[in-house]
C-alpha positions in Angstrom: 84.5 84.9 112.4 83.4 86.9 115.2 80.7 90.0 114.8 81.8 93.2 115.6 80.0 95.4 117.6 82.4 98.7 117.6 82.5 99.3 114.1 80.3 98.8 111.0 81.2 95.7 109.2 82.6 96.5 105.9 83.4 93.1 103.9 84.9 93.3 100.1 85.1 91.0 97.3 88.3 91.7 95.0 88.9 89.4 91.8 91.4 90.2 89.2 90.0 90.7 85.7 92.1 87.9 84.2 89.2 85.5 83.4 85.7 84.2 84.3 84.4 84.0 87.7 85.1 80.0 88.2 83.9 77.5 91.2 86.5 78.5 93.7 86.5 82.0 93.5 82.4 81.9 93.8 83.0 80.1 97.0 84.9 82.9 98.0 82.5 85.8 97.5 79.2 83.6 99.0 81.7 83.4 102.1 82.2 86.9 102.1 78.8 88.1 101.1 77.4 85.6 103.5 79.5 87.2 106.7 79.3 90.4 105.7 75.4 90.4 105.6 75.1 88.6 108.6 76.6 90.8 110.5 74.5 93.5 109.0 77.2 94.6 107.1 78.2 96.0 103.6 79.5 94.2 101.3 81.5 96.0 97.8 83.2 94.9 94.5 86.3 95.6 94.2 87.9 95.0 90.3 91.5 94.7 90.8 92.7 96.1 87.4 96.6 96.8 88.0 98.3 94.6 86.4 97.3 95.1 82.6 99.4 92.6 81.3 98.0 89.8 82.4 94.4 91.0 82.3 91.9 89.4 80.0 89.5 91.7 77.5 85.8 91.1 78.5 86.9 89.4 81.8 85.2 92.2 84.3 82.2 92.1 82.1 82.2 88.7 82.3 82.8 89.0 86.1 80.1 90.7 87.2 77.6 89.8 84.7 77.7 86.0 86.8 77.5 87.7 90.3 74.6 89.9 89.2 73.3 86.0 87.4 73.6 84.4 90.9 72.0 87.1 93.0 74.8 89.3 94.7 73.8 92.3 95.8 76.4 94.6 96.7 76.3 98.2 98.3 77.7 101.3 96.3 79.1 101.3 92.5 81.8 98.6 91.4 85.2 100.0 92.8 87.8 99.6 90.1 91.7 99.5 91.3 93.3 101.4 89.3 91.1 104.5 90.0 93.4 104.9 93.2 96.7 105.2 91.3 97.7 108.5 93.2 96.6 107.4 96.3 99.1 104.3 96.0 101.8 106.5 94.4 101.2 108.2 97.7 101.6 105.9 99.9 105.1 104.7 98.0 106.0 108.5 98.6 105.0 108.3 102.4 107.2 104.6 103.2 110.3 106.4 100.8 110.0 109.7 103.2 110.3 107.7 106.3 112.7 105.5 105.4 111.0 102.9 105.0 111.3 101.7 101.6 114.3 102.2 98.7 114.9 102.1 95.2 116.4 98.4 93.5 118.2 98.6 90.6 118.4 94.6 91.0 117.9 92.5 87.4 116.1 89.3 86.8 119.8 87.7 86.6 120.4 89.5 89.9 117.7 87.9 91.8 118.4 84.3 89.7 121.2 83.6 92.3 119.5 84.7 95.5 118.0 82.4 97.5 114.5 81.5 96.7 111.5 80.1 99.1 107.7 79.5 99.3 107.0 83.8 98.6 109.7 83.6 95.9 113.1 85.3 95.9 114.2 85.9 99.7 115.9 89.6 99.4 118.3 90.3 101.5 119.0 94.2 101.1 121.4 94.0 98.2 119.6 98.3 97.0 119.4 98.9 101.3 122.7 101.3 101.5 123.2 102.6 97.5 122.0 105.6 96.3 119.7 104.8 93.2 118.6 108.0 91.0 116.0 108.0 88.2 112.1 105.9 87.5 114.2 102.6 86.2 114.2 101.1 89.6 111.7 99.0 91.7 110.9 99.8 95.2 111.5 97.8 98.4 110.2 97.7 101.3 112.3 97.2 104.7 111.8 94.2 106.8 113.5 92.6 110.3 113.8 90.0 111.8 111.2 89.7 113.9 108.0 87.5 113.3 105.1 88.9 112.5 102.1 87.1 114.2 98.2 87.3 113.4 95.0 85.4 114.6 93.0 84.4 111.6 89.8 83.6 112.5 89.3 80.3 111.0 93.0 79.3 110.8 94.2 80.4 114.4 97.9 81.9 115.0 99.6 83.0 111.4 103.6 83.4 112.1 105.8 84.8 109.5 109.4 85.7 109.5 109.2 88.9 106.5 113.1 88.7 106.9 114.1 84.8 105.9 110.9 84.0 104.1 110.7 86.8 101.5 113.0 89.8 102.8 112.5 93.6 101.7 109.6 93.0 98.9 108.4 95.1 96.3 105.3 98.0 96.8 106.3 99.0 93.5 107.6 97.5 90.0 110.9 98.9 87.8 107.9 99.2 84.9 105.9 101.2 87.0 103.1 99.3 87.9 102.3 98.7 92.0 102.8 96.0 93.6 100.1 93.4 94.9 100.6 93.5 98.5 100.8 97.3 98.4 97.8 97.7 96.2 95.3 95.6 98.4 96.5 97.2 101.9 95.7 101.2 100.3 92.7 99.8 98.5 91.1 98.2 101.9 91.9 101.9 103.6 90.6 104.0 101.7 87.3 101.5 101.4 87.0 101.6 105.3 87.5 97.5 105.0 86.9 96.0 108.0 87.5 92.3 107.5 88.2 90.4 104.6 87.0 86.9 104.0 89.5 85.2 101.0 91.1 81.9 100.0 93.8 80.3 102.3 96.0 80.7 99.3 96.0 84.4 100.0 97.4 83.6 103.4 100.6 84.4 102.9 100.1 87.4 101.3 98.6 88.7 104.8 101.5 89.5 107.0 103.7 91.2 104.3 99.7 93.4 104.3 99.8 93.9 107.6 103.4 95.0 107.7 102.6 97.4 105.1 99.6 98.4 107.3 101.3 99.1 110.1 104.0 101.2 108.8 101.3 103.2 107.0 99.5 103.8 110.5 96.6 101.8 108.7 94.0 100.2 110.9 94.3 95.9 110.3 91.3 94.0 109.2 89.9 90.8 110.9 91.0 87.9 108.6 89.3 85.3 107.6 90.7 82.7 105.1 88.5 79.9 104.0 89.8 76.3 102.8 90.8 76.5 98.5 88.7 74.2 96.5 90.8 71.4 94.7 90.8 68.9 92.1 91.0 65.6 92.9 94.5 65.4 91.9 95.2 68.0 94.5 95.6 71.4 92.9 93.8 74.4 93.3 90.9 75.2 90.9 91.8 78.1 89.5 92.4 79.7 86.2 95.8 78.5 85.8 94.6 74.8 86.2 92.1 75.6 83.5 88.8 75.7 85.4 85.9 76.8 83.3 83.8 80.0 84.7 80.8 79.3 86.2 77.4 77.9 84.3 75.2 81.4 84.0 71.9 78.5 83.0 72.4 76.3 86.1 72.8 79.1 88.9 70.6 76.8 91.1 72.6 74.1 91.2 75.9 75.2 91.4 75.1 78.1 94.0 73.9 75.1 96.5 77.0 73.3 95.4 79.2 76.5 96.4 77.5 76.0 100.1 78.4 72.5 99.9 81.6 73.3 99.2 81.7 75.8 102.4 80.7 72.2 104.5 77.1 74.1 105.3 75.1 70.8 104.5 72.8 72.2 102.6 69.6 70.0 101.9 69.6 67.7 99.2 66.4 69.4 97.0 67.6 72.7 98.0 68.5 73.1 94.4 65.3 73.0 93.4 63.9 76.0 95.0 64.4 79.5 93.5 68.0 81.5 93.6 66.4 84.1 96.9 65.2 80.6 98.7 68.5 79.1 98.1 70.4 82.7 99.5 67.6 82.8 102.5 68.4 79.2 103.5 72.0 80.3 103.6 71.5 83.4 105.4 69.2 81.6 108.2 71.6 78.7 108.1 75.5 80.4 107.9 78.0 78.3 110.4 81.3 79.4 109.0 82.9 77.5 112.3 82.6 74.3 109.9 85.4 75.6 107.8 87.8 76.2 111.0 91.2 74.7 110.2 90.0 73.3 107.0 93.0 74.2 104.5 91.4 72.9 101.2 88.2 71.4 100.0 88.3 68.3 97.5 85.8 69.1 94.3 84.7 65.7 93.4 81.5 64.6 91.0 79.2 64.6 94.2 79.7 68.5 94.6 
């Protein structure tokens, strides 16, 4: 996590509305907030509200009422997703005009006997060469066979094959709705985002981006993926392992066990000073070279 002196630092944080802010994605935003401030950057809210089906009712109140509870301040009004519709439709429209991209007519059963890795279904091109008519298709993005190779800041060298380990993937769905990948890379254009700071279980996700970024003539981010939090068992706290949102009475103690979390040694009565103390003391005190290489974070009863 280097500063950068050329351009402005513009960080983000970008939760999806499908529950509660919980431990691990509050790591995630102090990291964030915490970079992006000290390098005297901004730092914006981004609600990522595309995918109504699996989006909670109350979840974005919910949201930001605990970030405004533990004392984020971010720059500009709340940036909601779906807002930039016709600017993602666009860029669908620029990759289909190049050639870049195609309509699938592929099923569910289709994809059931394709070959299947750690992205998902590995597509191989089946829609590449047909000519497919009408709105009841998805659409595909091309990829080779090259590898596609990033720095990450706290991770080091990031190779991935698009070809063999997920093939030509989706920028848009056959119900309509965008796809993820294509979704974040517009959004973090048109928001001027200059590095983003995210969970290592996001990492994969960042070369299809940057694929997408380049064929767009988008400019890439710095990346910076911090270690996931986990239970004791071993998988990731998150809402699909049924971790609770975040306590909105005990904001004290569980921001200085978010710094914990992020290995910043925070002192043992920091807890018992007031929420600005406990965000000065990590401001004066940010190292985020203790996270380099760390892939995941152990929750136990002492954090």
């Amino acid at each position: 996590m280097q500063t950068r002196e050329s351009v402005p630092y513009v960080g983000r944080f970008a939760p999806s509305p499908t529950g509660p802010l919980h431990l691990g994605s509050l790591v995630a935003a102090v990291a964030s907030y915490l970079q992006a401030r000290v390098n005297d950057g901004r730092w914006l809210i981004r609600i990522e509200d595309i995918d109504p089906p699996r989006e909670q009712p109350g979840a974005t109140d919910l949201i930001l009422t605990a970030l405004d509870r533990y004392g984020f301040e971010w720059d500009g009004d709340i940036i909601y997703q779906s807002a930039s519709r016709d600017a993602h439709e666009a860029a669908v429209a620029t990759l289909i005009d190049a050639g870049l991209a195609y309509r699938c007519s592929c099923s569910r059963r289709d994809l059931a006997d394709l070959p299947h890795g750690p992205l998902g279904v590995i597509y191989p091109g089946l829609c590449r060469e047909r000519s497919i008519d009408g709105d009841d298709a998805a659409i595909r993005v091309h990829t080779d066979g090259g590898d596609l190779v990033f720095v990450d800041a706290l991770q080091g060298q990031v190779t991935q094959n698009l070809e063999s380990e997920s093939g030509d993937f989706i920028v848009r769905r056959r119900d309509g709705l965008i796809g993820y990948q294509l979704a974040v890379v517009v959004s973090d254009a048109l928001e001027g985002i200059t590095d983003v700071v995210r969970g290592i279980d996001l990492i994969d996700s960042t070369p299809r981006q940057i694929w997408l970024q380049r064929k767009l003539q988008y400019r890439t981010p710095g990346y910076s993926h911090i270690p996931v939090i986990t239970h004791p068992a071993g998988d990731k706290l998150s809402k699909a392992t049924a971790a609770p949102g975040i306590p909105l009475d005990a904001v004290a103690t569980t921001l200085v066990e978010a710094l914990s979390l992020l290995q910043q040694g925070p002192p043992s009565d920091l807890a018992r000073n007031s929420r600005q103390d406990i965000w000065l003391w990590a401001l004066e005190n940010w190292q985020p070279g203790k996270l380099s290489g760390l892939k995941a974070v152990v929750k136990t009863a002492l954090t």
